[in-house]
DSSP file (Angstrom, degrees, kcal/mol; ACC not computed):
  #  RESIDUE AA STRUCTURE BP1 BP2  ACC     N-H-->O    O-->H-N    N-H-->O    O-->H-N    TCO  KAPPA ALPHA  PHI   PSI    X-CA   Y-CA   Z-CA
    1    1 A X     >        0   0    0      0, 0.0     4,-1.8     0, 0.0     5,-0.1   0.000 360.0 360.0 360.0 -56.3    0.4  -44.5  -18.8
    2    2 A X  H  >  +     0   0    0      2,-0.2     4,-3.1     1,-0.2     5,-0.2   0.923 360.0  48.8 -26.0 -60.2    3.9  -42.6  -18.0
    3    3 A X  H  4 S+     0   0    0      1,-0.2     4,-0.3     2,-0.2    -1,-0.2   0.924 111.4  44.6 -46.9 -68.9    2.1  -39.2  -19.7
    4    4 A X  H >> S+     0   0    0      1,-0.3     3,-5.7     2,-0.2     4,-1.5   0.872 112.6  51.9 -85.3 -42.8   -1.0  -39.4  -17.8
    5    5 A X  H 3X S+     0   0    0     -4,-1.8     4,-1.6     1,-0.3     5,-0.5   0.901 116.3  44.9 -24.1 -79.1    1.2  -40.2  -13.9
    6    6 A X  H 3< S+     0   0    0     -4,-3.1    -1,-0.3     2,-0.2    -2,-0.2   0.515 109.7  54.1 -53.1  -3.8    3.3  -37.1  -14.7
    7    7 A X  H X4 S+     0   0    0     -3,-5.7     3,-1.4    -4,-0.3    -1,-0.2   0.925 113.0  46.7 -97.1 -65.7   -0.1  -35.1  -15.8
    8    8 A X  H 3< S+     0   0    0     -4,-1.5    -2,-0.2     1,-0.3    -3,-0.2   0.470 112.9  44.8 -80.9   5.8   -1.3  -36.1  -12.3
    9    9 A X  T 3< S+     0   0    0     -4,-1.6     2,-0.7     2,-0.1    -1,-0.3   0.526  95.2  87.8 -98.2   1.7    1.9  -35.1  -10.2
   10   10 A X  S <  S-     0   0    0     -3,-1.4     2,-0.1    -5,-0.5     0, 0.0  -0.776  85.2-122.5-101.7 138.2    2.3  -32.0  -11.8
   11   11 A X        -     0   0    0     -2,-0.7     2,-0.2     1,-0.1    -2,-0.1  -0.344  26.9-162.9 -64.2 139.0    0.2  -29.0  -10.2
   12   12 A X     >  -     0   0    0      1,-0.1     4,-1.5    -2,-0.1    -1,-0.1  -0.425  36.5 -81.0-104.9-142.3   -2.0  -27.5  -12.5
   13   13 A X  H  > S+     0   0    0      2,-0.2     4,-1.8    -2,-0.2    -1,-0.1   0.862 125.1  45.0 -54.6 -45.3   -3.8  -23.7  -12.1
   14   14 A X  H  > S+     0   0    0      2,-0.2     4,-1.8     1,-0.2     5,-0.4   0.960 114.6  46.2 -85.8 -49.3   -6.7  -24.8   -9.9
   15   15 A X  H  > S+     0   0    0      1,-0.3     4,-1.8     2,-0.2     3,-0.4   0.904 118.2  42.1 -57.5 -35.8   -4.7  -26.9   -7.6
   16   16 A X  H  < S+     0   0    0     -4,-1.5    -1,-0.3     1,-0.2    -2,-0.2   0.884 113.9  52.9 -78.5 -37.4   -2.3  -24.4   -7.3
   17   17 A X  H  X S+     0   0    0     -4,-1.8     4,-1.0    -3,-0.2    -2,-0.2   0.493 109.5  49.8 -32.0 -40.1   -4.9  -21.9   -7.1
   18   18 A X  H  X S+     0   0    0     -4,-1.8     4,-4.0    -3,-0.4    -2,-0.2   0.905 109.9  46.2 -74.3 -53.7   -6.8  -23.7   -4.2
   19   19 A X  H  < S+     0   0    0     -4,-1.8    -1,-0.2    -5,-0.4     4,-0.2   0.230 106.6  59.1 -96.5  22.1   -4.2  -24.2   -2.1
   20   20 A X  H >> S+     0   0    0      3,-0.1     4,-2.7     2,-0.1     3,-1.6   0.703 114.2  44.6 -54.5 -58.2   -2.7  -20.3   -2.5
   21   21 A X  H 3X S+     0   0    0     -4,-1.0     4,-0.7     1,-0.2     5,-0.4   0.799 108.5  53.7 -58.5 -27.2   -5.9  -19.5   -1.2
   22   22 A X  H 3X S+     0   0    0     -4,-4.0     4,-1.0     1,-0.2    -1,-0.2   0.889 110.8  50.0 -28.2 -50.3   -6.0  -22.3    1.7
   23   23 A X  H <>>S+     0   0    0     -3,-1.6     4,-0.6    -4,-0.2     5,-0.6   0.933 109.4  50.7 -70.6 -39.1   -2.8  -20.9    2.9
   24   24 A X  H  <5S+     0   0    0     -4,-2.7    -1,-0.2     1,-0.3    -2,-0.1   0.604 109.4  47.7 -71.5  -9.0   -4.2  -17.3    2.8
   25   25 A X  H  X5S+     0   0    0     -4,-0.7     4,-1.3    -3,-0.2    -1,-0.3   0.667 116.7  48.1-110.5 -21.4   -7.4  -18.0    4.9
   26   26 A X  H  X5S+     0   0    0     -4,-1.0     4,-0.6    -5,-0.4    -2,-0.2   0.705 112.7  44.7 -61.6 -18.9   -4.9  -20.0    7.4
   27   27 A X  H  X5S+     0   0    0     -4,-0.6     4,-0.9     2,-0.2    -2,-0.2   0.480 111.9  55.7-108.8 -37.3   -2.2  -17.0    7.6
   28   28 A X  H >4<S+     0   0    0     -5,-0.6     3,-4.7     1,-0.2    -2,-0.1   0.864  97.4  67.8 -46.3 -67.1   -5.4  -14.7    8.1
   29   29 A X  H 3< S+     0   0    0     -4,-1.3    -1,-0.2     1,-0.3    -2,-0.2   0.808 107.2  36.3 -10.0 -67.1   -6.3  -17.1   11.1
   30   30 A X  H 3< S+     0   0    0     -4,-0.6    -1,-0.3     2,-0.1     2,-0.2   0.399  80.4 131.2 -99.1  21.9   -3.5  -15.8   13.0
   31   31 A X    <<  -     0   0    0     -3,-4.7     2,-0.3    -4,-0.9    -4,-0.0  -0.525  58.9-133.6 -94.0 112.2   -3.5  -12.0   11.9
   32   32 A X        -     0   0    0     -2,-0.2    -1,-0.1     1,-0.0    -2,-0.1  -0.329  29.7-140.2 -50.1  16.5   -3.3  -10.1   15.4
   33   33 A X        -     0   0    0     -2,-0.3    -1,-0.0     1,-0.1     0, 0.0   0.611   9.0-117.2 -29.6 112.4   -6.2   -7.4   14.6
   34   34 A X        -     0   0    0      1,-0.1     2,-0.1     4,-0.1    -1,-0.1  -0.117  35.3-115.6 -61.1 154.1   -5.8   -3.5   15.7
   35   35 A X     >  -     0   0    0      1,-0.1     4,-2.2     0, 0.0     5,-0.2  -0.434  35.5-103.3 -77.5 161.8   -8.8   -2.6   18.6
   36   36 A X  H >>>S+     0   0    0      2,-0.2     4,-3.8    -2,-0.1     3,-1.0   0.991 121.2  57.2 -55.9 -47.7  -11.1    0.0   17.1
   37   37 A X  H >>5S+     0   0    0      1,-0.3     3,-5.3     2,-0.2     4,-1.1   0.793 109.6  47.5 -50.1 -77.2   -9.3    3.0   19.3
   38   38 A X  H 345S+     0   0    0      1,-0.3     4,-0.5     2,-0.2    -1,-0.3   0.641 111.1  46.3 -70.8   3.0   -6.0    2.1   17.8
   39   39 A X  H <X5S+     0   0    0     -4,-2.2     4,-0.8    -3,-1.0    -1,-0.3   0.708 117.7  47.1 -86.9 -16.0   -7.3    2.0   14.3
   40   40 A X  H <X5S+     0   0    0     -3,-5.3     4,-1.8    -4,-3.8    -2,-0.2   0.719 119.0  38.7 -87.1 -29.8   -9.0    5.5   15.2
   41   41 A X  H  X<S+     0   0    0     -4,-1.1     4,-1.1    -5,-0.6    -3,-0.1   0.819 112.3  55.1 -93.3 -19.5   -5.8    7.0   16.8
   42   42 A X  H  > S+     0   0    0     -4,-0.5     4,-1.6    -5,-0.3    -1,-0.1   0.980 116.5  41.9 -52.1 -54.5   -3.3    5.3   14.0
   43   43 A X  H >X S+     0   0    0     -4,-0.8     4,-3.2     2,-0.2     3,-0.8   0.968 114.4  50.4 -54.8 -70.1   -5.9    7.4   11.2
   44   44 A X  H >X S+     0   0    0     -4,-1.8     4,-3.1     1,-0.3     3,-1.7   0.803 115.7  46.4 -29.8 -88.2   -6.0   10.7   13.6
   45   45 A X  H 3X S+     0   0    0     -4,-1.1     4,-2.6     1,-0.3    -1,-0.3   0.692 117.2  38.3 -11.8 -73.5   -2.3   10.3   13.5
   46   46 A X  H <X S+     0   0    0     -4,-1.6     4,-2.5    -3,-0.8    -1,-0.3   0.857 114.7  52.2 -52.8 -45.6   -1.9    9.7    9.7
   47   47 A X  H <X S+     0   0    0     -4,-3.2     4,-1.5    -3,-1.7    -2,-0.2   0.927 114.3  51.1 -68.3 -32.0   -4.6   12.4    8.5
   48   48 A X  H  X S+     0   0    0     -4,-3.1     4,-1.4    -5,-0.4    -2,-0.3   0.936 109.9  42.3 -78.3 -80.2   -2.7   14.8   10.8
   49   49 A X  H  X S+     0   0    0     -4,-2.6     4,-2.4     2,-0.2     5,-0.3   0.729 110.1  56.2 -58.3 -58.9    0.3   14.2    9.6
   50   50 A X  H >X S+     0   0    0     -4,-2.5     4,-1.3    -5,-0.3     3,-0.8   0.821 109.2  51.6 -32.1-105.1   -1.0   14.2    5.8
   51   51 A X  H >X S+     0   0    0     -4,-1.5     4,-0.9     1,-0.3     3,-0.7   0.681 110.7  47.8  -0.1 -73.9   -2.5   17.9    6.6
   52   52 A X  H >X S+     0   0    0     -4,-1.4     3,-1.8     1,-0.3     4,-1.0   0.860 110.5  55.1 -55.0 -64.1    1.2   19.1    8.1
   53   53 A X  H <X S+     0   0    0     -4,-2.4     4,-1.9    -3,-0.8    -2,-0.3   0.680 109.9  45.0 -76.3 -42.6    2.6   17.6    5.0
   54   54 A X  H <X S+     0   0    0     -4,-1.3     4,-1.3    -3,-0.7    -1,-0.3   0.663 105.3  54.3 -19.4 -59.6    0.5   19.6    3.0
   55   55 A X  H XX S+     0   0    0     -3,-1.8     4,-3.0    -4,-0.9     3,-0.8   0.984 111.9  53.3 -46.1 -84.8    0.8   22.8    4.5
   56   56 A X  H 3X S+     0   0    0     -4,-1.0     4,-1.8     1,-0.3    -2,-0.2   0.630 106.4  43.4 -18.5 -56.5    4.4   22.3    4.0
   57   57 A X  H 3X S+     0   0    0     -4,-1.9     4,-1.7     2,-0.2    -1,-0.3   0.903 113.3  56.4 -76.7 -36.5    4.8   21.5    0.4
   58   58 A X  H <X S+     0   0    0     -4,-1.3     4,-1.6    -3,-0.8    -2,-0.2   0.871 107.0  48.8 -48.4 -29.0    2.4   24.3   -0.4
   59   59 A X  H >X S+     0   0    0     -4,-3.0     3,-2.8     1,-0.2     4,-1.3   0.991 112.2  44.6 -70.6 -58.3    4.4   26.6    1.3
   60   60 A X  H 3X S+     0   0    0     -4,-1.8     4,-0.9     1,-0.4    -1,-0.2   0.705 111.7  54.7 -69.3 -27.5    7.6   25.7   -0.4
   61   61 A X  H 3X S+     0   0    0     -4,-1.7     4,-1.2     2,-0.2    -1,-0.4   0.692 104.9  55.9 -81.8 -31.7    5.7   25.6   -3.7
   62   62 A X  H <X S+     0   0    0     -3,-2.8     4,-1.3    -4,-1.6     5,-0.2   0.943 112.7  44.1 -66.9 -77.8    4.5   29.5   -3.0
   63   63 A X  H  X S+     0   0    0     -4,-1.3     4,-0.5     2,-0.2    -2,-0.2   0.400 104.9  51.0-102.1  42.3    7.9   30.5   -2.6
   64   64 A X  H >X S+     0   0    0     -4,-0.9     4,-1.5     2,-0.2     3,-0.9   0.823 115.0  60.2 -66.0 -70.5    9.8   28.6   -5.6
   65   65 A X  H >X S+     0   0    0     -4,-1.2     4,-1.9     1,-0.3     3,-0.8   0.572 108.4  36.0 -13.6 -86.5    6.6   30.7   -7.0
   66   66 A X  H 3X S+     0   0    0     -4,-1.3     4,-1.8     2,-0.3    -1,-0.3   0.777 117.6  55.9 -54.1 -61.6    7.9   34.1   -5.7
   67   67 A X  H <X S+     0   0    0     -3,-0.9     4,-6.9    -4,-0.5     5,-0.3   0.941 111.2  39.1 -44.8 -62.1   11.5   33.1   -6.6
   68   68 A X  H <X S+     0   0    0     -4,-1.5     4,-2.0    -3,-0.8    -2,-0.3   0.907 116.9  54.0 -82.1 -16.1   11.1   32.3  -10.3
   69   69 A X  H >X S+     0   0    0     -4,-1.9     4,-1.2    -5,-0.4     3,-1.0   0.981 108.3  50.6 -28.7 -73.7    8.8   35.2  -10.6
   70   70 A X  H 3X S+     0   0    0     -4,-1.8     4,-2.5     1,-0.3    -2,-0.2   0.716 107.2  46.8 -30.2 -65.9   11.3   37.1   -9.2
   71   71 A X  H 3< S+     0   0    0     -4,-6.9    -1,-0.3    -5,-0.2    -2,-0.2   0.815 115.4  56.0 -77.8 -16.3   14.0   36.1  -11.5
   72   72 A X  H << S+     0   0    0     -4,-2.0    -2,-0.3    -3,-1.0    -1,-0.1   0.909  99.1  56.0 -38.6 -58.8   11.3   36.7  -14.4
   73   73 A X  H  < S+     0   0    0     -4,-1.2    -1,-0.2     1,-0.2    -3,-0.1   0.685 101.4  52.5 -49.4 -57.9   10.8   39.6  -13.5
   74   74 A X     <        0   0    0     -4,-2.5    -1,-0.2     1,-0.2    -2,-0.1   0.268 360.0 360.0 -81.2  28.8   14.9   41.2  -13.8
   75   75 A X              0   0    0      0, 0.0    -1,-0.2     0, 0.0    -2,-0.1   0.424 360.0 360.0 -96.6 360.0   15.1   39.8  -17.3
């Protein structure tokens, strides 16, 4: 009788399982949602930035190129 009490206060996988996912579709509930524009001007924003960041590391990566060429080259 003892066993089976302690079986049924202890959470198992599905119970625990259920009620993650309860909480998650509750905490969704109050999730503030961007408008389309600022989810279009956040992206604009990002891609751009992504692009610059790009440029940039190529460049720097062309001349380490040129550099260890360079020192190749006087050996």
């Amino acid at each position: 009788m003892v066993n089976q009490a302690q079986q049924a206060k202890k959470p198992n996988f599905i119970n625990k399982s259920a009620a993650y996912f309860s909480d998650v579709r509750s905490e969704m509930g109050k999730v503030t949602w961007p408008t389309r524009e600022d989810l279009k001007s956040h992206t604009t924003v990002v891609l751009m930035f992504l692009a610059l960041l790009a440029v940039v590391v190529g460049t720097l990566d062309q001349i380490f190129q040129r550099f260890v060429l360079l020192l190749y080259s006087l050996t």
